[in-house]
C-alpha positions in Angstrom: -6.4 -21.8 -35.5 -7.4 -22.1 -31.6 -9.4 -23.5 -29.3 -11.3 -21.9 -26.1 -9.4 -24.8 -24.0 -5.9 -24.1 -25.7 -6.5 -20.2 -24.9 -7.5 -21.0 -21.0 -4.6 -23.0 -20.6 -1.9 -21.0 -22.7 -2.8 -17.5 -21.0 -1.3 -16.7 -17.9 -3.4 -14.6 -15.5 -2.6 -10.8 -14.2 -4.2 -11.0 -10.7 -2.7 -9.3 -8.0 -0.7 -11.7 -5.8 0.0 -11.7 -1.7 1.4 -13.6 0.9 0.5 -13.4 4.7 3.5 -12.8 6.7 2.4 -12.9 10.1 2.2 -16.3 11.5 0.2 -14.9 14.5 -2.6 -13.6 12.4 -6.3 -14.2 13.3 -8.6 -15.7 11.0 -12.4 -15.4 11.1 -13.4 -18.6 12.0 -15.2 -20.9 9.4 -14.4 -18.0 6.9 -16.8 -16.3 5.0 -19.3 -16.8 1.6 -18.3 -14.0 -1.0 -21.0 -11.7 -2.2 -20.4 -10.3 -5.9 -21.6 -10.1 -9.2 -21.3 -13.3 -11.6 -18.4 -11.7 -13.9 -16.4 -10.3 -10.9 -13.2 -11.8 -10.1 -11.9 -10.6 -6.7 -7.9 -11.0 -5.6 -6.0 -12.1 -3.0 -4.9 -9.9 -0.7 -7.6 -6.8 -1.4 -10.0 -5.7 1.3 -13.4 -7.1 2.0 -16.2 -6.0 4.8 -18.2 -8.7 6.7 -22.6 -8.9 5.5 -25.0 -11.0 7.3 -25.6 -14.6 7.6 -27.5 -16.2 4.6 -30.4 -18.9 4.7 -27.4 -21.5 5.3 -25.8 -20.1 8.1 -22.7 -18.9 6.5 -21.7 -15.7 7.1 -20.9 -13.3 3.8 -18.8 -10.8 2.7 -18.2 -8.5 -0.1 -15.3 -6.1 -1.8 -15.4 -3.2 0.5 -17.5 -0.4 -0.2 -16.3 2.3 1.7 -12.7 3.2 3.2 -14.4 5.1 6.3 -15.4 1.0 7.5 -12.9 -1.6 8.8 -12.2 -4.2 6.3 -10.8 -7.9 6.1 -7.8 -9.2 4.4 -9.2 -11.8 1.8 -6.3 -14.3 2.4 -7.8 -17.9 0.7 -5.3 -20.4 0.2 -4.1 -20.7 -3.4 -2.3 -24.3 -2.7 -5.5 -25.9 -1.9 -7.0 -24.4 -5.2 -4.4 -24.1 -7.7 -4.6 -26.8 -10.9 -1.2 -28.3 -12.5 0.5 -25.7 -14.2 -1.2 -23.0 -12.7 0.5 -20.2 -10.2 -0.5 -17.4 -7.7 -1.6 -14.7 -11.0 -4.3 -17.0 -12.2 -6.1 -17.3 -9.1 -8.9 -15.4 -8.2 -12.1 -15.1 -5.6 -15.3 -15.9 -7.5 -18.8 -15.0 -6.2 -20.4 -17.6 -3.6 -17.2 -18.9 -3.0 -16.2 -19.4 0.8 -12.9 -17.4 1.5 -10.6 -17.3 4.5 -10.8 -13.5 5.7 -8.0 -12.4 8.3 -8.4 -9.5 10.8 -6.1 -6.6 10.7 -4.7 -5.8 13.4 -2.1 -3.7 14.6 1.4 -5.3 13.7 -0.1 -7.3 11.2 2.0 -7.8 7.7 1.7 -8.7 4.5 2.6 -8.1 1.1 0.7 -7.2 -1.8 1.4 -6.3 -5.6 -2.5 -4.6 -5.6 -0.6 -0.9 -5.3 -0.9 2.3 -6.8 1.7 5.0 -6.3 -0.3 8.7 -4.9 0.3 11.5 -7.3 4.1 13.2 -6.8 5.6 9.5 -5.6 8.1 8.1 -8.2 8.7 5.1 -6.5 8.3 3.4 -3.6 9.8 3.5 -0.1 10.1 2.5 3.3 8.6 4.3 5.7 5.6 5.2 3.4 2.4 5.0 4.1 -0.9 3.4 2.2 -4.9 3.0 2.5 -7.2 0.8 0.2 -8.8 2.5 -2.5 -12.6 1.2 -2.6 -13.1 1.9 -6.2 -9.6 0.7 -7.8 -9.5 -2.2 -5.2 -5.3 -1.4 -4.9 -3.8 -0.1 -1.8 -2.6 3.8 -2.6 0.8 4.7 -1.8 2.0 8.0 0.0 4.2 10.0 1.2 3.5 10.9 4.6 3.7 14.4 4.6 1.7 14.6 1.5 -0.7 11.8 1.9 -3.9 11.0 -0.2 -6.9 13.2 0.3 -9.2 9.8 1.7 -6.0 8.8 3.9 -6.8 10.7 6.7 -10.3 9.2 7.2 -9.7 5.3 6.0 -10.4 3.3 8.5 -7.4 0.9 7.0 -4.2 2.4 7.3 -0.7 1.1 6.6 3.2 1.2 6.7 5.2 0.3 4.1 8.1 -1.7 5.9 9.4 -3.6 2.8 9.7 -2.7 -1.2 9.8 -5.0 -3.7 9.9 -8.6 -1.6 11.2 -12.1 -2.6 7.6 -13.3 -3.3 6.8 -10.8 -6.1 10.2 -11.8 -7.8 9.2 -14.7 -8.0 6.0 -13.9 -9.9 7.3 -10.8 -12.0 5.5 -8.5 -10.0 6.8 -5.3 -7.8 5.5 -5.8 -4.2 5.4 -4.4 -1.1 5.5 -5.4 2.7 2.7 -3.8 4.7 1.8 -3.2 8.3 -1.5 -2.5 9.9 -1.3 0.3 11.6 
């Protein structure tokens, strides 16, 4: 026999997790309200592009909807949100939340466990390259000679310069170290 509580705090979440490594990093200032439907449940460390201002004032932002436009690291921080007993894979973005959106600029690095590896890559290495995928909402991984048909055109391209860092051990995930190109 269970409960809905027992359930919600004996499951331990899958989202992807990410950490900012770029101390220098610019924020938008005052953040941004995220736009989504009710059930949607958007990660850390995925791309987002800027809307308008709402009634309040705040400005929004929603998952990016197209790789050709410049998108905004969704970087919230988990410390200030996280509940006893909870970790970086249970958190989450949630709609009308405000969220702390960093620009990418060139030089800028992170890491990310939201990858997918490109057709014909069997595993992941530096020197690679990667774009966000709109639709999967994961960064795809390439070789650069063979690179993914939307590559060439995404207006968010990276480097991999790191495989499988510290911070995703920690969490049981495989990460990687990006940089804006």
């Amino acid at each position: 026999m269970s409960t809905r509580l027992y359930k919600a705090i004996s499951v331990r979440g899958n989202h992807e997790i990410g950490n900012l490594n770029t101390i220098w990093a610019k924020h938008i200032v005052n953040g941004a309200k995220l736009v989504c439907e009710d059930k949607d449940e958007i990660d850390n460390f995925t791309l987002v592009e800027l809307g308008e201002y709402d009634e309040e004032g705040n400005l929004t932002c929603k998952p990016l909807s197209d790789h050709k436009k410049k998108g905004y690291l969704l970087t919230t921080v988990e410390e200030e949100q996280l509940m006893e007993g909870e970790t970086y894979v249970d958190f989450f973005n949630a709609k009308d939340e405000m969220v702390r959106l960093t620009r990418l600029e060139t030089g800028v690095r992170f890491e990310t466990s939201a990858i997918e590896l490109n057709g014909g890559v069997k595993e992941v290495k530096q020197g690679m390259v990667a774009h966000f995928d709109t639709a999967k909402k994961k960064y795809i991984i390439s070789n650069p000679s063979s690179a993914h048909a939307n590559y060439a055109e995404s207006a968010n391209k990276f480097n991999i310069v790191s495989v499988n860092t510290d911070f995703g051990f920690a969490f049981d995930k495989q990460t990687v170290r990006l940089e804006c190109q």
